[in-house]
C-alpha positions in Angstrom: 130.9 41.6 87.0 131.4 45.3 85.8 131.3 45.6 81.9 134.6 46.5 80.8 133.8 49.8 78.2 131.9 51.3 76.3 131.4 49.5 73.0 133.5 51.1 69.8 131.9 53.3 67.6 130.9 52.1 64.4 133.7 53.8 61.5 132.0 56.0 58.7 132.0 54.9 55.3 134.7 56.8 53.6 137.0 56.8 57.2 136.0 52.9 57.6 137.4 52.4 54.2 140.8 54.5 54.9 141.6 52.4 57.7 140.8 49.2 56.2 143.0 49.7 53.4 145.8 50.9 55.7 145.6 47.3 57.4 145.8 45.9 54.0 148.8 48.0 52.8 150.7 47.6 56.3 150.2 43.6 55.5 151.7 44.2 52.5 155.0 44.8 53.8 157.5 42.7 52.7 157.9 39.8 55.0 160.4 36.5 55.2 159.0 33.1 52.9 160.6 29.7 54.0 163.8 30.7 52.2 164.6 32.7 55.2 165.2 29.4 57.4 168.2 28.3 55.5 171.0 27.3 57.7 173.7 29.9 57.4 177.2 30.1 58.8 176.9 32.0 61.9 178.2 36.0 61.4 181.1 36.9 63.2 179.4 39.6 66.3 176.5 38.2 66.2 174.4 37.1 68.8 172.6 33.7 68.9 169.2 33.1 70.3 167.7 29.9 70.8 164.4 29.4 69.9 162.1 26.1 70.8 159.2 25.6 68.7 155.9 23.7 69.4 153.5 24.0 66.7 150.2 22.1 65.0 151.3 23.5 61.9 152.4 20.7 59.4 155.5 20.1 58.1 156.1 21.1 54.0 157.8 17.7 54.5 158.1 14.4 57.0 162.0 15.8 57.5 161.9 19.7 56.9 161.4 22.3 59.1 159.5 24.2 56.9 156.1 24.9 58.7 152.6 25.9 56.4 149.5 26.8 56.8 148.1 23.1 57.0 146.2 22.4 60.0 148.3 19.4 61.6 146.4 16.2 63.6 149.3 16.6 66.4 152.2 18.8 67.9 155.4 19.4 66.2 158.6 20.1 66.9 161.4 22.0 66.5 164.6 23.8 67.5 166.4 26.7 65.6 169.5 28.9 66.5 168.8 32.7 65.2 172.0 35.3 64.8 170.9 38.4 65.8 173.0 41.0 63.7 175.3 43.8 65.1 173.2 46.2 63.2 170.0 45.3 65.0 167.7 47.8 66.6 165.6 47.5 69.8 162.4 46.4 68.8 162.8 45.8 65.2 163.2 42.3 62.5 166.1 43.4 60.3 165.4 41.3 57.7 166.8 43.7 54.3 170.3 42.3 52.7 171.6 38.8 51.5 174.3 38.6 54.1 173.8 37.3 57.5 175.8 40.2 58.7 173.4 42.5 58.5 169.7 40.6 59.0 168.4 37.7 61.1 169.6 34.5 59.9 169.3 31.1 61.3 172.3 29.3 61.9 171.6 25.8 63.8 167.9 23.9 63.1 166.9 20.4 64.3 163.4 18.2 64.2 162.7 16.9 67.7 160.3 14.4 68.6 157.8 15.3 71.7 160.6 13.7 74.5 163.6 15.6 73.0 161.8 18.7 73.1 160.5 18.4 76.2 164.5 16.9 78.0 165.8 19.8 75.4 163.9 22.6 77.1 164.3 21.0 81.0 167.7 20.7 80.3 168.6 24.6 78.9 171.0 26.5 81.0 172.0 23.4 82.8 169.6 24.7 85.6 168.7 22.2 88.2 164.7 24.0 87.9 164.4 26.5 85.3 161.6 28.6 84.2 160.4 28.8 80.6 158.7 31.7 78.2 155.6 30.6 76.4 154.9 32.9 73.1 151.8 32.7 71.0 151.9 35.4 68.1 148.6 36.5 66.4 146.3 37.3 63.2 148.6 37.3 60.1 151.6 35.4 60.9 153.6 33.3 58.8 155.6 30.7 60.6 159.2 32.9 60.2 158.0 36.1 61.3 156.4 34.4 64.7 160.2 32.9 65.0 162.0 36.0 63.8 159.8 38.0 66.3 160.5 35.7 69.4 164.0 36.0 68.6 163.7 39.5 68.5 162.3 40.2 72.3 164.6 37.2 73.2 167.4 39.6 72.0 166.2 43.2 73.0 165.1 41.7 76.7 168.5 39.8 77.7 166.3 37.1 79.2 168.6 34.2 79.2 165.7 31.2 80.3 164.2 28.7 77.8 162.1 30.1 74.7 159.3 28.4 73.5 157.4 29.3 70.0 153.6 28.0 69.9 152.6 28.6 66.4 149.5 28.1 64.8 148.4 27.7 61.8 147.5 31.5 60.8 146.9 31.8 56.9 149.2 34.9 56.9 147.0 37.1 55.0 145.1 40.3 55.6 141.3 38.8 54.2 142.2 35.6 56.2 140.1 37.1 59.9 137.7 34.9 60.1 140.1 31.7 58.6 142.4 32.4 61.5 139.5 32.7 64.2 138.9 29.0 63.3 142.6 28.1 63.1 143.2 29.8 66.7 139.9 27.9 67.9 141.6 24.2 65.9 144.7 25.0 68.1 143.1 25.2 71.9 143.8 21.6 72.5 147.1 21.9 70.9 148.6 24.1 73.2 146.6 23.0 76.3 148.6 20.0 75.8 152.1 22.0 75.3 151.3 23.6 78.6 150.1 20.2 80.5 153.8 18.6 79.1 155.8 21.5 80.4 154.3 21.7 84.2 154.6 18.0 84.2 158.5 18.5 83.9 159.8 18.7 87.3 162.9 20.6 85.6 160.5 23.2 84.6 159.8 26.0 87.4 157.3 29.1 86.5 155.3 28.8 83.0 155.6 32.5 81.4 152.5 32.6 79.0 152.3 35.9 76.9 150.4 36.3 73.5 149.7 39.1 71.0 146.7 39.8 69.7 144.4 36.9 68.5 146.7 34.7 70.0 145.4 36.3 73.5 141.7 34.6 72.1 143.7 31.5 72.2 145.6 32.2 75.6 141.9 32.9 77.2 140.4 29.6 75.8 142.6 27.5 76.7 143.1 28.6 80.1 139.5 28.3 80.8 139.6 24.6 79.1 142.4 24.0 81.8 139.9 24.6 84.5 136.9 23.1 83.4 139.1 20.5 83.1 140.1 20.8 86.8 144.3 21.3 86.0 144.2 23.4 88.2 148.1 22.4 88.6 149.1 23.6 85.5 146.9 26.9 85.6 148.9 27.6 89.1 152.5 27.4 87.5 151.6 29.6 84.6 152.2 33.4 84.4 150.1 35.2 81.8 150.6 38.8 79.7 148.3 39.6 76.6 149.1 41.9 74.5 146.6 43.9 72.7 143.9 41.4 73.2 142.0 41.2 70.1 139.0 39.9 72.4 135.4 40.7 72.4 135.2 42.8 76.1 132.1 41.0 76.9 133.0 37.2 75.6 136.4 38.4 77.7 134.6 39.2 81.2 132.8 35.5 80.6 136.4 33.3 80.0 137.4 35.2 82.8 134.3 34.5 85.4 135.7 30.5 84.5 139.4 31.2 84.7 139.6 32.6 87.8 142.1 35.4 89.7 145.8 34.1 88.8 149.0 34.8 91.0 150.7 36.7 90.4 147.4 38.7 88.5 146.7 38.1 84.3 149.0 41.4 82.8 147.1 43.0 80.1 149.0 45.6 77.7 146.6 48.1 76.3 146.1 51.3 74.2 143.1 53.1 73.3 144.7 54.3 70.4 145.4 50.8 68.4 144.0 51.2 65.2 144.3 47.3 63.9 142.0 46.5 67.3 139.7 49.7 66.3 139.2 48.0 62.7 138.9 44.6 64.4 135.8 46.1 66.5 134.8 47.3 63.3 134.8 44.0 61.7 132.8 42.5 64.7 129.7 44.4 64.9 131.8 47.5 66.9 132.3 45.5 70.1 134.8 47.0 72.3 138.2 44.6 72.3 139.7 44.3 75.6 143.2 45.3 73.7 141.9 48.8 73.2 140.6 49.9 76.1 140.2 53.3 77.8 142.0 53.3 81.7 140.5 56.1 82.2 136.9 55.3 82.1 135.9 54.7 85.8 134.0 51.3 84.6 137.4 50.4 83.4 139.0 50.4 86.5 136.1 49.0 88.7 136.1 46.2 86.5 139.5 45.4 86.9 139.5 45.4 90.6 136.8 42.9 90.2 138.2 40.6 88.0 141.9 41.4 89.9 143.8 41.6 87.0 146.5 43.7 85.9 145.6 46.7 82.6 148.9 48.5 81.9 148.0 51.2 79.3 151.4 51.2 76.5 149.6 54.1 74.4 153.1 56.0 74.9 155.7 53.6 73.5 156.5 53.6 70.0 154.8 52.0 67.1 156.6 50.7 64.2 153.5 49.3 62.3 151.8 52.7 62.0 148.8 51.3 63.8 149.5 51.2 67.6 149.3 47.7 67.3 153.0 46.3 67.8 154.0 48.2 71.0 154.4 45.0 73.2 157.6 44.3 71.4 159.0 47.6 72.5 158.7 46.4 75.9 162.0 44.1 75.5 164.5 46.9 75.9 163.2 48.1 79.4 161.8 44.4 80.9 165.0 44.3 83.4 163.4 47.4 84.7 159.6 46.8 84.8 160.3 43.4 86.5 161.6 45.6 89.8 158.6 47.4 90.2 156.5 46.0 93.1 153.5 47.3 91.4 153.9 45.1 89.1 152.7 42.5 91.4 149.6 43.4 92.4 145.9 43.5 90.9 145.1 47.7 89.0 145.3 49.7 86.6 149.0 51.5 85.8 150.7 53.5 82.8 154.0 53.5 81.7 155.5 56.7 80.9 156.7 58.5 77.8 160.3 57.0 78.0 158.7 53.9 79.3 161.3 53.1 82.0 158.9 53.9 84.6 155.5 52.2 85.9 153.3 54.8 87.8 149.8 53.9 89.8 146.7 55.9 88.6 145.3 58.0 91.8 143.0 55.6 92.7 146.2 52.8 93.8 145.0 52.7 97.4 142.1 50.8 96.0 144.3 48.3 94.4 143.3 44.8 95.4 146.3 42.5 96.6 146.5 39.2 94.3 145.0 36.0 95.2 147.8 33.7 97.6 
C-alpha cells in the first residue's frame, strides 16, 4: 500500500519551544471540574440534550456520577440531561456565569446498570429500529468537557437519534501524552464491548462511530481487534468518521491493511495546518499523523484510493482553539447539508469550502473508487 505523506519536519529549537508552550497555555484554559454536573432546574428556553454515557472511568463513588481519572475493571454507566442555553453559539461550550441561563448545565442525571443502558438507548425516540451516535473524545479530556462537547454537536447538528459518550480515562493534562496513550490502549476492550452490546440490540439500526483526535488511535484499534476477532457483524453495522487522527501515518496504513474497506467508506477530517497534530509529530520522532495530512500531495490521494477511504480536508473552517485542532465540531451547524451530498458516499479525496456548506471533488474525482457492497 502507498505511504500516506511525507514525514513532518522536525520543529527548530526556539519555534519547537513556541509551539509547545502554546499547547500548554491553550490547556490552560479554564475548563468545568465535577461541580459542573450538579443537577440544576432546567432554564426556561433552553434546550435539552440527552446524553448516554459508557465509560471505564471509575466512579468518585459506588452512587455518584462523578467520573475520574481511575482506570475502572469494567463499563459504567450513565445518563445526563444537558440545557443548552439561549445564548449558545454554533460550535462553542458556554460554560462563563453561575446561572443556568446563560451556560451548559445539566438538569436530569441517572446511574444505569449495563441492561438499562442498553433498553434505555433501544428504546429512545420510541423508534421501532433506531440508529445510534458513538463519540470518543481525545488527549486531554476531563469527563465534563467530553459530555459538555457531545452535547454541544448534539445541539449545533439537530440530530435527534440516540447519543452515546465513550469516555476514557484521559488524565486531563497537557504533560499527560504518553499517560493517555496507555489509558486509550487500557480502554480497547472496553469499547469493543460497548460496540458488540449495541449491534446485538435488534432495536439498534446503523452504529455511527466518530472520534477526535487520540481517540481516533482507539477507534482504529479496536476496529482491527473486531476483526481479528472475526465480528465481522458488528464491524458491518458501524459507520466510522475521525477527526484529526492523531495517528502515526505508517502504524495507520497497517490497522487499516487488518480492518478492511468499510461501507459506506472510513471519513477522515483533515488539515495540514493543525498545529496540536504538528507538535504531536514533533513529540513522536516527526512522523507524519494521518490528522494532518496534505490532499494535495499526489501520494496522498493514490493512497486513499487504495485503501478506499474517505480524506475530507476541513483546513477552511474555523478554529476556536487557535491551533486548527477543534474544527470537527464546526461541522454540527452544516451536517443536514453534508449528509445530501452523494459524494459523500463514495471512496476520495474532497474539500469543503470557505463557508463550508459545500463539498466539492478534487479534479482527479473520475478516479474515485466506488465503496465496497
Amino acid at each position: 500500500m502507498a505511504r500516506f505523506g511525507r514525514q513532518a519536519r522536525s520543529i527548530p529549537g526556539p519555534a519547537g519551544s513556541a509551539l509547545l508552550l502554546a499547547i500548554l497555555l491553550a490547556g490552560c484554559a479554564s475548563r468545568p471540574g465535577p461541580e459542573a454536573l450538579a443537577t440544576v432546574e432546567a432554564p426556561t428556553g433552553a434546550k435539552l440534550v440527552k446524553i448516554f454515557v459508557a465509560t471505564n472511568r471509575a466512579r468518585e463513588t459506588p452512587d455518584s456520577n462523578i467520573f475520574t481519572v481511575r482506570k475502572a475493571q469494567m463499563l459504567n454507566f450513565a445518563e445526563f440531561t444537558v440545557a443548552i442555553p439561549e445564548n449558545h453559539r454554533n460550535g462553542r461550550i458556554e460554560l462563563a456565569g453561575t446561572s443556568a441561563q446563560t451556560r451548559f448545565a445539566v438538569v436530569e442525571q441517572h446511574s444505569l446498570t449495563g441492561a438499562s443502558f442498553i433498553d434505555r438507548v433501544g428504546r429512545f425516540g420510541g423508534r421501532k429500529r433506531q440508529d445510534v451516535t458513538v463519540f470518543v473524545h481525545g488527549f486531554n479530556n476531563n469527563f465534563q468537557e467530553s459530555l459538555f462537547r457531545l452535547a454541544q454537536v448534539t445541539a449545533d447538528s439537530g440530530i435527534d437519534t440516540a447519543q452515546i459518550l465513550f469516555s476514557w480515562p484521559s488524565h486531563a493534562r497537557v504533560t499527560g501524552y504518553v499517560a493517555d496513550k496507555e489509558s486509550v490502549t487500557y480502554s480497547r476492550d472496553y469499547l469493543a464491548a460497548l460496540l458488540t452490546g449495541l449491534a446485538g440490540d435488534p432495536r439498534i439500526g446503523r452504529i455511527r462511530l466518530a472520534a477526535h483526535s487520540m481517540g481516533s488511535w482507539l477507534v482504529a484499534e479496536t476496529l482491527r481487534e473486531l476483526r481479528l476477532a472475526g465480528k465481522n457483524a458488528v464491524i458491518r453495522r458501524t459507520e466510522v468518521v475521525l477527526a484529526a487522527p492523531d495517528i502515526d501515518v505508517e502504524v495507520f496504513v497497517q490497522q487499516l491493511k487488518v480492518i478492511g474497506p468499510l461501507s459506506p467508506p472510513m471519513k477522515i477530517l483533515v488539515a495540514k495546518d493543525d498545529r496540536a497534530l504538528e507538535v504531536s509529530g514533533f513529540l513522536a520522532s516527526s512522523i507524519r499523523r494521518v490528522g494532518a495530512l496534505d490532499v494535495e500531495d499526489s501520494r496522498v490521494k493514490e493512497a486513499v484510493l487504495r485503501a478506499r477511504v474517505q480524506v475530507i480536508d476541513i483546513s477552511e473552517l474555523s478554529s476556536a482553539d487557535g491551533l486548527g485542532h477543534d474544527r470537527f465540531v464546526y461541522l454540527a451547524g452544516i451536517y443536514p447539508n453534508l449528509t445530501r451530498h452523494p459524494p459523500l458516499a463514495r471512496a476520495g479525496v474532497f474539500l469543503l469550502d470557505t463557508a463550508g456548506a459545500l463539498v466539492t471533488a478534487p479534479a482527479h474525482a473520475d478516479l474515485v473508487l466506488a465503496g465496497p457492497d
